[in-house]
FITIPA-19042 format. One record per residue (C-alpha): residue in three letters; x, z, y. Coordinates in Angstrom, 3 decimals. Layout:
{res = ALA xx = X zz = Z yy = Y}
...
//
This chain:
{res = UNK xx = -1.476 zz = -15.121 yy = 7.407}
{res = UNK xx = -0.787 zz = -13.092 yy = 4.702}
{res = UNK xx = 1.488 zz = -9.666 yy = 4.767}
{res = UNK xx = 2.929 zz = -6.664 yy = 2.872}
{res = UNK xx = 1.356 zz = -3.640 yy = 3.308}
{res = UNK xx = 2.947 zz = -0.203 yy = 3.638}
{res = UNK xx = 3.137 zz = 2.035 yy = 0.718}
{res = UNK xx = 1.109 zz = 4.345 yy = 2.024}
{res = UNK xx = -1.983 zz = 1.533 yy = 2.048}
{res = UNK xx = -0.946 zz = 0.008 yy = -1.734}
{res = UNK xx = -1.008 zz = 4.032 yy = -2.876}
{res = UNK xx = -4.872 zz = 4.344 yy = -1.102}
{res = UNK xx = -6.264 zz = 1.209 yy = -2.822}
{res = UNK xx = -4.657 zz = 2.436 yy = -6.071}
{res = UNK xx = -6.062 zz = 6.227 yy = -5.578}
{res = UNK xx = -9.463 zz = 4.745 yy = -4.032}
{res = UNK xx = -9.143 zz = 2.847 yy = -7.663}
{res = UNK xx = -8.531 zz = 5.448 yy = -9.848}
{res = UNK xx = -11.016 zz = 8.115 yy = -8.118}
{res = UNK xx = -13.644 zz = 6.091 yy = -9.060}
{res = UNK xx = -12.856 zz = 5.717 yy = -12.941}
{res = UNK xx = -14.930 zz = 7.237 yy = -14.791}
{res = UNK xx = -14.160 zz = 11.247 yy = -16.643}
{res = UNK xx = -13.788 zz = 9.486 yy = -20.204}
{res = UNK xx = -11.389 zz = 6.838 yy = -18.699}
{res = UNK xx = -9.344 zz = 9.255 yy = -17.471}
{res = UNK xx = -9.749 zz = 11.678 yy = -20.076}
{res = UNK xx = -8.212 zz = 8.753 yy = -22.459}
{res = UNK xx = -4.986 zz = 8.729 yy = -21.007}
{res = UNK xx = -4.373 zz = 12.570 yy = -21.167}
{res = UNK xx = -5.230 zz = 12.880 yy = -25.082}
{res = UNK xx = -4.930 zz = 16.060 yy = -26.293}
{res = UNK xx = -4.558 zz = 17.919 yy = -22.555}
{res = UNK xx = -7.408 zz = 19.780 yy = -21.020}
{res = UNK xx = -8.447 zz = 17.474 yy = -18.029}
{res = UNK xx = -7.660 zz = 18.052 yy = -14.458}
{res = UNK xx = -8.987 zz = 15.693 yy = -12.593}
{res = UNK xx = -6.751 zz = 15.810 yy = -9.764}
{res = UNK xx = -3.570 zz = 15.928 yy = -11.586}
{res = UNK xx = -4.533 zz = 13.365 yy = -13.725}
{res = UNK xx = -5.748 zz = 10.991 yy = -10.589}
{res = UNK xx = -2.481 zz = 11.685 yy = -9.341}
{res = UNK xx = -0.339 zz = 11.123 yy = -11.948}
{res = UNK xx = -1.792 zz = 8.055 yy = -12.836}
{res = UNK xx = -1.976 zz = 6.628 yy = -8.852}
{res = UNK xx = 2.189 zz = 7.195 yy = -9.057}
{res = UNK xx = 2.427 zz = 5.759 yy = -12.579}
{res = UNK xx = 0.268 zz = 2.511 yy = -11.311}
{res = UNK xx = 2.490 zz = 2.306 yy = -8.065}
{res = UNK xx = 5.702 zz = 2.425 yy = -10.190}
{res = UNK xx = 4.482 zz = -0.182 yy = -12.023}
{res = UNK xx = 3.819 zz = -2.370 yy = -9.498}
{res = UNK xx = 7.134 zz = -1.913 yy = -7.670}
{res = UNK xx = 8.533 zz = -5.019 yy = -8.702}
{res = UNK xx = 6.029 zz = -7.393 yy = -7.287}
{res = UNK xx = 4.980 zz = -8.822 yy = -3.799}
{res = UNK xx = 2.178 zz = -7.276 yy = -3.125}
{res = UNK xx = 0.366 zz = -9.045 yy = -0.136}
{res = UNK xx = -2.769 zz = -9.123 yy = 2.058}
{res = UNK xx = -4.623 zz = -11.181 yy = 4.536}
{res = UNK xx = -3.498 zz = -9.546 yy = 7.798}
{res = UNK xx = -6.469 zz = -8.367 yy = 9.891}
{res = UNK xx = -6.959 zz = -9.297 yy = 13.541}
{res = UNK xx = -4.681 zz = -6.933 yy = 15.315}
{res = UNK xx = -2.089 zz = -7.590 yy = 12.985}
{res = UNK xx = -2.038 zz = -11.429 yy = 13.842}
{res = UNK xx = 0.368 zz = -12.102 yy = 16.875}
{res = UNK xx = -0.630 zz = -16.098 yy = 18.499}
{res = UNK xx = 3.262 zz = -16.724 yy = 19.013}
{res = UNK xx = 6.420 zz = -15.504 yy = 18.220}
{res = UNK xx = 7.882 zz = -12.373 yy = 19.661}
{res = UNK xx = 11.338 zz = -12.144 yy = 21.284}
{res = UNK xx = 14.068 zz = -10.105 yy = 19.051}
{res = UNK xx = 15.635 zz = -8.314 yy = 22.041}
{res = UNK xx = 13.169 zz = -8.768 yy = 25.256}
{res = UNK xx = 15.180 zz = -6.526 yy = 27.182}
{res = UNK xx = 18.180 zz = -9.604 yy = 27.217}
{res = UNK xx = 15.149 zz = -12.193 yy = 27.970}
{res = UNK xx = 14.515 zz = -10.546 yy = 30.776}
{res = UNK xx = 17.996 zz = -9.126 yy = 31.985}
{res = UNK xx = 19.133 zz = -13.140 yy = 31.977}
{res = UNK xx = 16.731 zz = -14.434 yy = 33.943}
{res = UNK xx = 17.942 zz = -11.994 yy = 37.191}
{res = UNK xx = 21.274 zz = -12.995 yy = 36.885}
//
């Protein structure tokens, strides 16, 4: 079963992604600018994430994401009707 992440995962992956670039990769997209690592890691991790707004972005959901049936919308009712 495949789902969408939160933003807050998608921006991890992309900053996990970016951390791990190396100094002249970086340094290439800030030509000209004294390098600060962190800026740049963060500037580029919201650039990236822009980007990407316009697509699906999906994942294999991991075990405790995976209900075995489907959930009631309002269990409160469910439960409420069968008393009366």
């Amino acid at each position: 079963m495949m789902i969408r992440p939160e933003d807050d995962e998608i921006v991890a992956a992309i900053q996990i992604a970016v951390k791990l670039a190396p100094n002249y990769a970086i340094r290439g997209v800030f030509k000209g600018q004294k390098l600060e690592r962190k800026v740049a890691i963060d500037t580029i991790t919201q650039r990236v994430f822009a980007a990407l707004g316009r697509y699906e972005i999906t994942r294999e959901a991991r075990g405790h994401e995976v209900c075995s049936k489907t959930l009631p919308l309002f269990p409160e009712r469910e439960e409420s009707a069968g008393t009366r």
